[in-house]
NUSEVO-753971 format. One record per residue (C-alpha): residue number from 1; x, y, z. Coordinates in nm, 3 decimals. Example, Ala and Ser with C-alpha at 12.3 -4.5 7.8 and 13.67 -1.06 7.14 Angstrom:
BEGIN
[1,[1.230,-0.450,0.780]];
[2,[1.367,-0.106,0.714]];
END
This chain:
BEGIN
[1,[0.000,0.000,0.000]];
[2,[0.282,0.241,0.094]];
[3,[0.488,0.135,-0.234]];
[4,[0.180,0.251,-0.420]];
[5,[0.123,0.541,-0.302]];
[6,[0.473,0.626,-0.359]];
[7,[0.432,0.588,-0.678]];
[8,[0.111,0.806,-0.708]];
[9,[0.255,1.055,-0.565]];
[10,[0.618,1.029,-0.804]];
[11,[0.375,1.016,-1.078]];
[12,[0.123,1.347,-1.016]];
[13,[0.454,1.538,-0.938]];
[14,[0.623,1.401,-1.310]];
[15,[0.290,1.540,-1.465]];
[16,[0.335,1.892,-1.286]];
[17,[0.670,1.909,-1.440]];
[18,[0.569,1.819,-1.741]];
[19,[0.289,2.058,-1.745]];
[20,[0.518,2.338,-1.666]];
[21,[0.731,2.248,-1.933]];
[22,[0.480,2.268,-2.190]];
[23,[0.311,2.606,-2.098]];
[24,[0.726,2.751,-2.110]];
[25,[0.773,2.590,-2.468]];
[26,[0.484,2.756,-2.612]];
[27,[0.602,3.065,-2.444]];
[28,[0.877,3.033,-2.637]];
[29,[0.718,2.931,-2.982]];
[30,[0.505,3.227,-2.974]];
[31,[0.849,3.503,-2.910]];
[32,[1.009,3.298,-3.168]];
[33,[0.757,3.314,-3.429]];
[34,[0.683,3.731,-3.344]];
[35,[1.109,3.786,-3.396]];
[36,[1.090,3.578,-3.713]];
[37,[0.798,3.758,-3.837]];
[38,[0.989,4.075,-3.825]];
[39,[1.283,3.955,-4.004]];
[40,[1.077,3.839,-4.257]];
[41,[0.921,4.176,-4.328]];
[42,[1.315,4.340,-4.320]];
[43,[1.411,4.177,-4.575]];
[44,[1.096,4.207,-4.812]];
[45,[1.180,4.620,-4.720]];
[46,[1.564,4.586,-4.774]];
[47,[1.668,4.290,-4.999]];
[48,[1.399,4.175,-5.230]];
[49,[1.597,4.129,-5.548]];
[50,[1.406,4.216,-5.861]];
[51,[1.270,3.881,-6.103]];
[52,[1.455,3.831,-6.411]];
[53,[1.240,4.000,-6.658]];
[54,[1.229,4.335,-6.476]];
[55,[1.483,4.579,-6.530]];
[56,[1.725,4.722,-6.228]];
[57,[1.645,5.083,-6.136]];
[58,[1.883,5.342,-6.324]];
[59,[2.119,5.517,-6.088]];
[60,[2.167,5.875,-6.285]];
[61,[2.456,6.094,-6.160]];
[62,[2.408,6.505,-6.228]];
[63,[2.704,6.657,-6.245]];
[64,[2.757,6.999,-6.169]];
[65,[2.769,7.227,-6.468]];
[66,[3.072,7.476,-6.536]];
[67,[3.057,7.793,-6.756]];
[68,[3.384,7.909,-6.909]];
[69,[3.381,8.280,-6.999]];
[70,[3.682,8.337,-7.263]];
[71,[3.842,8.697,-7.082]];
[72,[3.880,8.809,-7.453]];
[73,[3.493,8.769,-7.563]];
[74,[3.360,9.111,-7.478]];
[75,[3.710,9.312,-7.615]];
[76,[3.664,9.547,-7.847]];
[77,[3.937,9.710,-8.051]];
[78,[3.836,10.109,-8.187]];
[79,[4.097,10.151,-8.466]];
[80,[4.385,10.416,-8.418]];
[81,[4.263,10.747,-8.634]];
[82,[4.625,10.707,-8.783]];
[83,[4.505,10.343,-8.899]];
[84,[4.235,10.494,-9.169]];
[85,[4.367,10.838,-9.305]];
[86,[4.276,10.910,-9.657]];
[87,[4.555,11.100,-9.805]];
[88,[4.462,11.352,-10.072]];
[89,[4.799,11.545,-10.343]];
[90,[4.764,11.888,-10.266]];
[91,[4.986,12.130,-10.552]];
[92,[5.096,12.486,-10.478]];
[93,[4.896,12.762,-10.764]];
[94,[5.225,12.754,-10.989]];
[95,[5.291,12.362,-11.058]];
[96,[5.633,12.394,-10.837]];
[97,[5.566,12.147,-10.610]];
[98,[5.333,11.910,-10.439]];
[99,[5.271,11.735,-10.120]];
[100,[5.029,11.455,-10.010]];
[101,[4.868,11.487,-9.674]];
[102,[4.539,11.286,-9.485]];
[103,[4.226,11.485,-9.618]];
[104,[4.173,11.686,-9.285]];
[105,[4.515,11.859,-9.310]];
[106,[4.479,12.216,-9.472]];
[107,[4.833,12.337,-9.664]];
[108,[4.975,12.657,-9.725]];
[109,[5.231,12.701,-9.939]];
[110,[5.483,13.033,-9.860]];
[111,[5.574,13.182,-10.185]];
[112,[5.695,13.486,-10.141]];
[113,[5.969,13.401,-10.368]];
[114,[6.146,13.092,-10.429]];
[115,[6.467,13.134,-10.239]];
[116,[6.243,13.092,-9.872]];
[117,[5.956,12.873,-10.048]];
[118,[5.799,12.678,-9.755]];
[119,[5.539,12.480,-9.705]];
[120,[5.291,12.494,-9.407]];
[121,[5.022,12.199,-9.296]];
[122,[4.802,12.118,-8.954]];
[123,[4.496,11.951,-8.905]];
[124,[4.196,12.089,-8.899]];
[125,[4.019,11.838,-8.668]];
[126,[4.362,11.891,-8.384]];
[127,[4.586,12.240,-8.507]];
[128,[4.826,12.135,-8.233]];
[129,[4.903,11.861,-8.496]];
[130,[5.114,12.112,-8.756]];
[131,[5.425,12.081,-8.972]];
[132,[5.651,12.297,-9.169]];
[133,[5.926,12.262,-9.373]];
[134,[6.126,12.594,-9.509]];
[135,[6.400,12.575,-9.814]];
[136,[6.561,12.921,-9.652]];
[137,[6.474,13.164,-9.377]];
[138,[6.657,13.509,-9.335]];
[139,[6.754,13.753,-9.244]];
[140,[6.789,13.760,-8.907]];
[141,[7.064,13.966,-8.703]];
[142,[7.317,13.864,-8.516]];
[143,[7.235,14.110,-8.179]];
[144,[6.993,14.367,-8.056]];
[145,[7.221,14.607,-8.110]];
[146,[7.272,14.520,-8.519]];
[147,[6.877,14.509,-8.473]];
[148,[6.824,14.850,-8.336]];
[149,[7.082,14.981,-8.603]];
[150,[6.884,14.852,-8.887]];
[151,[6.563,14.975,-8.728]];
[152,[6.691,15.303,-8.713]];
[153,[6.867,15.306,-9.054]];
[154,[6.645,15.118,-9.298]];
[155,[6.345,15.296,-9.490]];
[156,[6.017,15.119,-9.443]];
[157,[6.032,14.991,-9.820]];
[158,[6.338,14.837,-9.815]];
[159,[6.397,14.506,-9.938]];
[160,[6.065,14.536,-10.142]];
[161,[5.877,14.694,-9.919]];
[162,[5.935,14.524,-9.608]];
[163,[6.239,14.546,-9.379]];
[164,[6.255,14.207,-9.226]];
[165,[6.577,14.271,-9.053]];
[166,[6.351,14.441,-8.831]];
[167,[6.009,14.217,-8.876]];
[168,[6.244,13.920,-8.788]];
[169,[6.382,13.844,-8.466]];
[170,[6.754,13.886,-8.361]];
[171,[6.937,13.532,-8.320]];
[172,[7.236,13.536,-8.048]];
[173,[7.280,13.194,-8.076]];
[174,[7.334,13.034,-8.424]];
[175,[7.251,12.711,-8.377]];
[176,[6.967,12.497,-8.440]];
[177,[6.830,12.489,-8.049]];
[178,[6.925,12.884,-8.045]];
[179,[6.676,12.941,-8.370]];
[180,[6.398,12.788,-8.239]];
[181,[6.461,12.942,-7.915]];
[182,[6.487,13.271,-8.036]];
[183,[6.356,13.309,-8.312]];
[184,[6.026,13.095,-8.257]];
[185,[5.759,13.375,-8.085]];
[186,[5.905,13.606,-8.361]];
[187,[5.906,13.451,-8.711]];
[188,[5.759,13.047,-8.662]];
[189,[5.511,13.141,-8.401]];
[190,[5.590,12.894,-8.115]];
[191,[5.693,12.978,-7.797]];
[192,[5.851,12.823,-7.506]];
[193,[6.097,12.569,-7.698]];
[194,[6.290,12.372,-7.504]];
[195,[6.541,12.082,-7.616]];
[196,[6.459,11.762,-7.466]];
[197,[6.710,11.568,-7.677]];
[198,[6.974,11.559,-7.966]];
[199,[6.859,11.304,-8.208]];
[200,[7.122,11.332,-8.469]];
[201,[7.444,11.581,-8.530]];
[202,[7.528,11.742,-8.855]];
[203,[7.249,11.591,-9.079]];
[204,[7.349,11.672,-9.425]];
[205,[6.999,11.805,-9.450]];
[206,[6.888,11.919,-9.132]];
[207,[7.196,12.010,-8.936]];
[208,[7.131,11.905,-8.565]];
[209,[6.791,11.727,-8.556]];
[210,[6.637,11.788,-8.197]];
[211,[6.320,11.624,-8.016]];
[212,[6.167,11.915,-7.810]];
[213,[5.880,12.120,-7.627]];
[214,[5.735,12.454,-7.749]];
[215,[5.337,12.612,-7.756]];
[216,[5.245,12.563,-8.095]];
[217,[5.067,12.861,-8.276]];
[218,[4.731,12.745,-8.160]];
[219,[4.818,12.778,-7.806]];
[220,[4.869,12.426,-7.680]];
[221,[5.156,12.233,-7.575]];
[222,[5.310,12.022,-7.850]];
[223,[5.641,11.799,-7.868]];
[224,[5.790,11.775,-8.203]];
[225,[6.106,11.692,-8.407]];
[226,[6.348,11.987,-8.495]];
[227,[6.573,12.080,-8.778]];
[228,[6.794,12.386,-8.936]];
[229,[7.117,12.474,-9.012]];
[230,[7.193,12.818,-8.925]];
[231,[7.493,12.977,-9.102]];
[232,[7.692,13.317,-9.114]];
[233,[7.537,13.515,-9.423]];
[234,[7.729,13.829,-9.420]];
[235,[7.937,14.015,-9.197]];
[236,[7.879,14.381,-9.218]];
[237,[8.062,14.633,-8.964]];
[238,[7.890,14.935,-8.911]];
[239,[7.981,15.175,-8.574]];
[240,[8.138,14.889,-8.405]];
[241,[7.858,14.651,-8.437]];
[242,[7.820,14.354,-8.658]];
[243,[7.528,14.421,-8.867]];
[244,[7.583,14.120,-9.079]];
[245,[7.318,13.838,-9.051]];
[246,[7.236,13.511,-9.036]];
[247,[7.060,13.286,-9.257]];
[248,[6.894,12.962,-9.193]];
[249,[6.858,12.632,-9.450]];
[250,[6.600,12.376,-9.401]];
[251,[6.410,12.453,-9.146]];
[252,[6.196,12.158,-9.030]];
[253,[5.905,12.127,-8.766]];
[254,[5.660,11.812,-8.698]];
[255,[5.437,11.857,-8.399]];
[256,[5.149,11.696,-8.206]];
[257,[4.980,11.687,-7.861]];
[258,[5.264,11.483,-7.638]];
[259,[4.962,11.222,-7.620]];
[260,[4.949,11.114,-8.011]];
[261,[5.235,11.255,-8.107]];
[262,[5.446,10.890,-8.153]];
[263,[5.118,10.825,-8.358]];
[264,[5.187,11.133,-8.550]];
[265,[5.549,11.140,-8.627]];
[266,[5.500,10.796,-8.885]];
[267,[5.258,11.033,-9.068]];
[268,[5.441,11.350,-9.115]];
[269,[5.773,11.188,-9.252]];
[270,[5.544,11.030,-9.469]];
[271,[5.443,11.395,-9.567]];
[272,[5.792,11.505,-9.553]];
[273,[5.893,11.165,-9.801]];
[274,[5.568,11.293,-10.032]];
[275,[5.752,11.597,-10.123]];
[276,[5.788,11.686,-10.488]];
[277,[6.022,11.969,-10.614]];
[278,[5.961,12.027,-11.020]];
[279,[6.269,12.030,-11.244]];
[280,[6.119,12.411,-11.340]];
[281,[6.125,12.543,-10.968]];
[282,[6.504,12.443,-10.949]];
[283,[6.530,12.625,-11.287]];
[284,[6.352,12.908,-11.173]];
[285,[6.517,12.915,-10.806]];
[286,[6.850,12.854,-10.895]];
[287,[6.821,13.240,-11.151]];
[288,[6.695,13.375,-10.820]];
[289,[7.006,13.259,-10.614]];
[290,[7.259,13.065,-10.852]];
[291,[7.462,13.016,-10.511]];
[292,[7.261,12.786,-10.371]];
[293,[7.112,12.516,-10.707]];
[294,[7.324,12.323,-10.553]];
[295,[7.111,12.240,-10.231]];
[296,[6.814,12.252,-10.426]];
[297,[6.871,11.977,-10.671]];
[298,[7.058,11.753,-10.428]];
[299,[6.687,11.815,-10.219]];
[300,[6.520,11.712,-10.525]];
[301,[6.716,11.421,-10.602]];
[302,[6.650,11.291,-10.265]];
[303,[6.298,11.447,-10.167]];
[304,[6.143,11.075,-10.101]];
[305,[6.374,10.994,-9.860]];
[306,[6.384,11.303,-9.634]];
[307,[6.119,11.177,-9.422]];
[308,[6.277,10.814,-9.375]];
[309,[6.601,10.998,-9.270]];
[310,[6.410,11.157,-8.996]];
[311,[6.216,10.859,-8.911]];
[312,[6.576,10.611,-8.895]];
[313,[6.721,10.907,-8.676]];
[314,[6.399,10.911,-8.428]];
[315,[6.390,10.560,-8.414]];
[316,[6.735,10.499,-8.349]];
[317,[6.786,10.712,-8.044]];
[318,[6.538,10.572,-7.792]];
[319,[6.546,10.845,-7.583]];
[320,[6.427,10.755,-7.225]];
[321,[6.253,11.107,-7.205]];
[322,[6.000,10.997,-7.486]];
[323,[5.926,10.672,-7.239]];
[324,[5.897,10.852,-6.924]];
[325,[5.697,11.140,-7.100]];
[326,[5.461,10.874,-7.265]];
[327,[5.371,10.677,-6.962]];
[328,[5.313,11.023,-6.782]];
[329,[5.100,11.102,-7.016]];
[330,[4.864,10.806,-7.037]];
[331,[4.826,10.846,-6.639]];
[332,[4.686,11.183,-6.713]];
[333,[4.445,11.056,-6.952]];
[334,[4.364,10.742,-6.776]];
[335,[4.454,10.470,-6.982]];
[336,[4.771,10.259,-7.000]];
[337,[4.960,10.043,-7.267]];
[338,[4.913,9.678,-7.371]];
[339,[5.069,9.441,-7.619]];
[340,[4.866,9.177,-7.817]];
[341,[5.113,8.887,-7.802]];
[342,[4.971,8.759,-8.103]];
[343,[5.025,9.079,-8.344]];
[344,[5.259,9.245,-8.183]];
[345,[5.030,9.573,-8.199]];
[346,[5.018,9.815,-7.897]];
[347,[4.674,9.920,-7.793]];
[348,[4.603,10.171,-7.530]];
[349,[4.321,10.052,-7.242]];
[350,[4.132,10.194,-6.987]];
[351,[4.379,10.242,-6.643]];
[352,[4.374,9.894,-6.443]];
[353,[4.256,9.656,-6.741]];
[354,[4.590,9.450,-6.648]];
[355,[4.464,9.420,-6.288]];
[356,[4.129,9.308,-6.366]];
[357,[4.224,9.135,-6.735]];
[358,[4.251,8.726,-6.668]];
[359,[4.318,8.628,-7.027]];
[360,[4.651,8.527,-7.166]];
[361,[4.630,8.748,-7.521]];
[362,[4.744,9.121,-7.401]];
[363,[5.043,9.238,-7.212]];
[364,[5.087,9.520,-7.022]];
[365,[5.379,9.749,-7.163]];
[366,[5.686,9.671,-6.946]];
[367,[5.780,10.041,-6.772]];
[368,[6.068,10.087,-6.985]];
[369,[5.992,9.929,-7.308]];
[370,[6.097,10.107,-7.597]];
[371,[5.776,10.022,-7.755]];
[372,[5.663,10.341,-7.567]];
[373,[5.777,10.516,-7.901]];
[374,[5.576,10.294,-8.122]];
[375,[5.263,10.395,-8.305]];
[376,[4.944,10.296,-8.116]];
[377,[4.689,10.112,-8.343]];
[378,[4.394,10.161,-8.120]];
[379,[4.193,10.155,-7.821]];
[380,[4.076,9.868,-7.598]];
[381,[3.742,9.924,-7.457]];
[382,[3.515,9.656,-7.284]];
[383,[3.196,9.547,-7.449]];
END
């Protein structure tokens, strides 16, 4: 009886265990299927791979756009008025001679007689812009006091009814810096001449060729190129005084505003080289003055080269005045100098296009370049 009831008892405890252990397990089932569940639905989010016939979405990359902006696209270039001059033959009333100028220019031609025959040009649109070129000028005295003596002593009508040793200024110096110093307000109507530098010595034609200053006969201030050969005419002692005179051959002025005027100075030698002396006005000069045929058919044998005699000489000094003066000048007008590297040509531009330029095409003009003396061919402006 006891044995039995052992064993009931062994057995209703095995089948509370066993109860236990079942409740736990589906516990456990239930948590299991819940965290499986949630997996499953992950990877239908994450990694459902497409079927076979379906195409795989297209991944498209934008990429970010660039604009290039070429630094020479809104340059523009106004042309040099040197660069399109129409040049027009003007001849003096008689057939002597002839000289071609641009069509603005207005020529005079000083006939008075054909020992001092000259020839006088400027532009109308700029008079600053002027040139002359005289065979002879005289007389003129060699002191106040020899011109006092002839003002005193000569009738009004002498000489033809004029008395230049009086209408023509006194020169103390006789050279070609002292007659255009002196005798500029008096007889060429400049003023203020000053030498900035000798260009040549003893040109055959022009004696001592000068680059200078002076207030041209319109009032503004000019630089030019220079020429004359002064020379002892007569001595003449009268009272103690020499009251001789001097003459002067070739005289030779090309001018313009310091700010064009290396733009200029191509253009009158070309006007100087267009020169034309007829075989007749030699004729007719040398009965006037048989001393002197001599100059005048040498000048007419080489009239077409005058002008490239002046332009070699110009060119050939380099004068570090004409830089200096140059550069000072475009910083008064605001603008500077640049080189297009593919032409060569120099261009002026507004003041600080090098700082703000970015291309690789123009230059600036080194500070000392001797290009400072070349012609400009135009203007830079932005577009």
């Amino acid at each position: 009886m006891k044995k039995r009831l052992a064993i009931l008892i062994c057995l209703a405890m095995l089948m509370n265990l066993a109860a236990a252990c079942g409740s736990g397990s589906k516990e456990t089932t239930k948590k299991k299927t819940k965290k499986t569940s949630k997996t499953k639905v992950s990877k239908v989010i994450d990694d459902t791979e497409p079927d076979d016939d379906t195409e795989p979405p297209k991944t498209t990359t934008e990429e970010p756009t660039t604009t290039t902006t070429d630094p020479d696209a809104n340059i523009q270039i106004e042309k040099a008025e040197t660069e399109t001059l129409n040049w027009v033959e003007v001849k003096d009333m008689y057939g002597y001679t002839s000289i071609t100028v641009p069509d603005t220019w207005e020529v005079n031609f000083v006939m008075a007689d054909l020992i001092g025959y000259g020839i006088i040009a400027s532009d109308k649109t700029c008079p600053d812009r002027f040139f002359i070129f005289q065979l002879l000028a005289s007389p003129f005295t060699k002191s106040k006091e020899a011109h006092d003596f002839w003002a005193q002593n000569a009738s009004g009508d002498y000489m033809g009814g004029t008395n230049d040793f009086v209408n023509h200024p006194y020169l103390t110096n006789p050279t070609t810096e002292g007659f255009f110093t002196d005798c500029g307000p008096g007889y060429l109507m400049i003023y203020d001449f000053e030498k900035v530098a000798t260009l040549e010595e003893d040109n055959i034609l022009f004696g001592n060729v000068l680059e200078g200053t002076c207030t041209s006969p319109n009032g503004g201030k000019v630089t030019g190129i220079f020429g004359a050969i002064p020379w002892n005419n007569l001595d003449y002692p009268m009272y103690g005084i020499d009251c001789g005179f001097y003459s002067v051959s070739n005289v030779l002025v090309m001018a313009a505003p310091e700010e064009d005027y290396t733009n200029w100075m191509p253009v009158m030698t070309q006007m100087l080289n267009s020169i034309v002396f007829t075989e007749e006005f030699m004729q007719e000069r040398n009965r006037e003055w048989q001393q002197i045929i001599g100059t005048s058919i040498y000048l007419g044998k080489i009239a077409d080269q005058m002008g490239d005699m002046i332009m070699d000489t110009w060119n050939n000094s380099m004068d570090s005045y004409d830089i200096i003066s140059q550069r000072q000048s475009d910083a008064t007008l605001g603008r500077e100098r640049v080189v297009d590297t593919e032409t060569g040509d120099i261009y002026y531009a507004p003041n600080g296009f090098s700082d703000d330029y970015t291309g690789s095409r123009f230059e600036p003009l080194p500070d000392n370049d001797p290009r400072y003396r070349d012609a400009v061919s135009g203007t830079i402006t932005y577009g």
